[in-house]
DOBA-716434 format. One record per residue (C-alpha): residue number from 1; residue in one letter; x, y, z. Coordinates in steps of 0.2 Angstrom, whole numbers. Example, Ala and Ser with C-alpha at 12.3 -4.5 7.8 and 13.67 -1.06 7.14 Angstrom:
<recs>
> 1  A  62  -22  39
> 2  S  68  -5  36
</recs>
This chain:
<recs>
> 1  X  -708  94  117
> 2  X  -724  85  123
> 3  X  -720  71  134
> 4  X  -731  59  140
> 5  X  -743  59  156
> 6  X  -733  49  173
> 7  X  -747  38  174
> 8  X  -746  33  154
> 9  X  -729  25  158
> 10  X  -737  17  173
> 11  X  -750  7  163
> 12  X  -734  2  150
> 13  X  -724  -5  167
> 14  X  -740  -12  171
> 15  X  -746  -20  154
> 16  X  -727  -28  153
> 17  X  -726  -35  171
> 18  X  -745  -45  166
> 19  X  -739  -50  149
> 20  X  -721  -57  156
> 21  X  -733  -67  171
> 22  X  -744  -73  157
> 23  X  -727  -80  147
> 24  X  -721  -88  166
> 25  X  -738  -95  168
> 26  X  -739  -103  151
> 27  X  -721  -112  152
> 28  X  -725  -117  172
> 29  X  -741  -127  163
> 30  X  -732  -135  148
> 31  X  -718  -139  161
> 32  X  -729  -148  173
> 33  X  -741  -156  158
> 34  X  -727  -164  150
> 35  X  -718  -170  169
> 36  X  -736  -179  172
> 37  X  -735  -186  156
> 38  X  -717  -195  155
> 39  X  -718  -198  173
> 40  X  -718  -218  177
> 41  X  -717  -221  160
> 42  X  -702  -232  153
> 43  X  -697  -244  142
> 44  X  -704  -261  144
> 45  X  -690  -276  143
> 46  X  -697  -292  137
> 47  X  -684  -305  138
> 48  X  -683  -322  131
> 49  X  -671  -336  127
> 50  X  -664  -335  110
> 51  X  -665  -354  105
> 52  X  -673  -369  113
> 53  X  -674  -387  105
> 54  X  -690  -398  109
> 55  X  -690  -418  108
> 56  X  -704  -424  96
> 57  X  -720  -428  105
> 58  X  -714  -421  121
> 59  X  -721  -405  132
> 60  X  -710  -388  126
> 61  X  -708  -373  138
> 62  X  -707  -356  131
> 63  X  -701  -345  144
> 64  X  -704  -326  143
> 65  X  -701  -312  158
> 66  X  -702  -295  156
> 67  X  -693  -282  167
> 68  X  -707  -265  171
> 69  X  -705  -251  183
> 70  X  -725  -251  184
> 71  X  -736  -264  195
> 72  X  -744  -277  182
> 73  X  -763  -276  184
> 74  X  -778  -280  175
> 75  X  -770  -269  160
> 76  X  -757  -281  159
> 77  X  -760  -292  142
> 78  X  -750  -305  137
> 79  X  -750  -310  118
> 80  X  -741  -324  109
> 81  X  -739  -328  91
> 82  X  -731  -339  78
> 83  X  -721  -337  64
> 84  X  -716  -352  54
> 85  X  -697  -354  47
> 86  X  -697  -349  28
> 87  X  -713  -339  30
> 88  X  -719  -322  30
> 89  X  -737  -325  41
> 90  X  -737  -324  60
> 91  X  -752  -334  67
> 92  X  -758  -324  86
> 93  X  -764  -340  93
> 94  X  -764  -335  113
> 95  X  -769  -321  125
> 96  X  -768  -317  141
> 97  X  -782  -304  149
> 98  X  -788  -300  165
> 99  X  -782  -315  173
> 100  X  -789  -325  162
> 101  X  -780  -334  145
> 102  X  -788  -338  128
> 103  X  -784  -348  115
> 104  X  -785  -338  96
> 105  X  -791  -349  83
> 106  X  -796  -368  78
> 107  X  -776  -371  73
> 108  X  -775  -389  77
> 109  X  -755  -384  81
> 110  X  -761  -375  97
> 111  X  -780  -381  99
> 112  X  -780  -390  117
> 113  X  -761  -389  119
> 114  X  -757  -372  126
> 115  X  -757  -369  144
> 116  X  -752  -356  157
> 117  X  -736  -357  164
> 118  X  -733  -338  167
> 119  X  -735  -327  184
> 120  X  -738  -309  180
> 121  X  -734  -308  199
> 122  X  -717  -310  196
> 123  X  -718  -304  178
> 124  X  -717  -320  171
> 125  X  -726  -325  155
> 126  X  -720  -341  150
> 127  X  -735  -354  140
> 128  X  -732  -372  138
> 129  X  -737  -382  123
> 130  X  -740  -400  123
> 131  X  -736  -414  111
> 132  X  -723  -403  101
> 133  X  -724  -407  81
> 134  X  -713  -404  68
> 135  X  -722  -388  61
> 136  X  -719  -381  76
> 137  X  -701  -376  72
> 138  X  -702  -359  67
> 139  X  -702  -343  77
> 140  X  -713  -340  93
> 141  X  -716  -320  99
> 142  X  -720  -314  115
> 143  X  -727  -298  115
> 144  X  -732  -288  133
> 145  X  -742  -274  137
> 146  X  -740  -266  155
> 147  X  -747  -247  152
> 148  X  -740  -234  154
> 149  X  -724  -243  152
> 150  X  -720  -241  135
> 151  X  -714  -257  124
> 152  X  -699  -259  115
> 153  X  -699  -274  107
> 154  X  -708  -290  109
> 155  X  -695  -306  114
> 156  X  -691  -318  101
> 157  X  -689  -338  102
> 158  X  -682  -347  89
> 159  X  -688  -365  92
> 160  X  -683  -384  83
> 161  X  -692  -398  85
> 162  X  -681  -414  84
> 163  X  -678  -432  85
> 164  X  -670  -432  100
> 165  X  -663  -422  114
> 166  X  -647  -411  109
> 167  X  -636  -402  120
> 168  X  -644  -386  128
> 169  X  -641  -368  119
> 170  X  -635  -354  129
> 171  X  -644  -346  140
> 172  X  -641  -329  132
> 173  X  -658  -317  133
> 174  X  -664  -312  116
> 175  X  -671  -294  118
> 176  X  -669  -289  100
> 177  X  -677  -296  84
> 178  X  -667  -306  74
> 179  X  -654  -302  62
> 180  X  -657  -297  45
> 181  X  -662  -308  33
> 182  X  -673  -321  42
> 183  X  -690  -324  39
> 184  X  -697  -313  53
> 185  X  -705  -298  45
> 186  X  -721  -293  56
> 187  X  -721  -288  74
> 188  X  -734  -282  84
> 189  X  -737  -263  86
> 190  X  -734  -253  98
> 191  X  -747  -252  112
> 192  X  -760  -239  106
> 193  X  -760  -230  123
> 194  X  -741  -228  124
> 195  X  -742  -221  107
> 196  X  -754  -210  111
> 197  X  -744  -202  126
> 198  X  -731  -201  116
> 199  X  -738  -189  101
> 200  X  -744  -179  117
> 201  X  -727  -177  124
> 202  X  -721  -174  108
> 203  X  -735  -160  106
> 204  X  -730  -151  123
> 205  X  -710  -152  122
> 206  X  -713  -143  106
> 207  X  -725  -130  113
> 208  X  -712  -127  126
> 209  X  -699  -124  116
> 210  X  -710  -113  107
> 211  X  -714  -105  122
> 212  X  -696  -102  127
> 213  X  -693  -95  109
> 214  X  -706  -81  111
> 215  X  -699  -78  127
> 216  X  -683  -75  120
> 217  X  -690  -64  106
> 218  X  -699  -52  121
> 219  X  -685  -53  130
> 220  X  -672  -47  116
> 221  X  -687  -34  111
> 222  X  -687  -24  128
> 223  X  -667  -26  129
> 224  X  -667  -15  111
> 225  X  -665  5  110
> 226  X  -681  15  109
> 227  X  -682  26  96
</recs>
């Protein structure tokens, strides 16, 4: 019976060792792409009060902080909007780049009467408005980006104008949007950049697994009989 040549099961050992350092290589890369990737990145709180009440005529505070692993920067943006009670359109009427704020839009409920109030220092990004009106009563959002961080959800304010001053609300945060069944339907996307490193997390955890799966195929092929 013919058998092969000694250095014919030599290259074989030698092809298989290559091919199983070729499989170790690939899942060391998708192991380290996908570690640079999620690395720093995590959900972005922003917190907010959940009611305030705002004396006709007079200056109203709408507080805002956030809570971030990463250092705010100059890629930190601040975005506020406006969403009147009973309606389905959200007015964007501030933003906050580079250090520097601008006002969105000629409405006459936010031309001249928003200022700064925030410190992105201490990852605050309160506004104030001035001379509060009636129209004002609706709901006020305030939407943070601090990449990579990724953003959950904006934060929330439910503000009434009124005649006179009435007992404070509780000072419990609001980090969720609010309950089914109110007028709130639109809310800013997600920050493009987060959810772009998202896909391409998503991409590599399932080029890894199948990665492992091949490995596993290979593994249970040279485990099997010859013959």
């Amino acid at each position: 019976m013919w058998a092969p040549p000694a250095w014919a099961g030599a290259c074989a050992d030698t092809a298989t060792a290559a091919r199983w350092r070729c499989v170790w290589l690939v899942l060391a890369v998708l192991v380290a792409a996908l570690g640079l990737l999620t690395a720093g990145v995590s959900a972005l709180e922003v917190i907010t009060p959940k009611e305030i009440y705002v004396v006709y005529g007079t200056q109203g505070v709408l507080s805002c902080k956030f809570k971030s692993n990463i250092t705010t920067g100059q890629e930190t943006t601040v975005s506020w909007s406006f969403q009147p009670i009973e309606s389905n359109t959200t007015v964007s009427f501030f933003h906050f780049v580079d250090g520097h704020f601008v006002i969105v839009g000629n409405d006459p409920l936010f031309t001249d009467r928003v200022t700064w109030a925030g410190d992105l220092l201490n990852k605050d990004a309160s506004i104030k408005i001035q001379n509060m009106q009636y129209d004002h009563s609706g709901y006020f959002i305030c939407d943070i980006k601090n990449p990579p961080d990724i953003v959950s959800k904006p934060g929330y304010i439910l503000l009434y104008v009124v005649d006179k001053e009435v007992p404070a609300p509780p000072t419990t945060p609001r980090t969720q949007p609010p309950p089914p069944g109110t007028p709130l339907t639109r809310r800013p996307p997600l920050d493009l950049i987060s959810q772009v490193m998202g896909i391409a997390a998503s991409v590599i955890l399932g080029l890894l697994l199948f990665a492992i799966f091949i490995t596993l195929v290979l593994v249970h092929k040279e485990t099997l009989p010859s013959g």
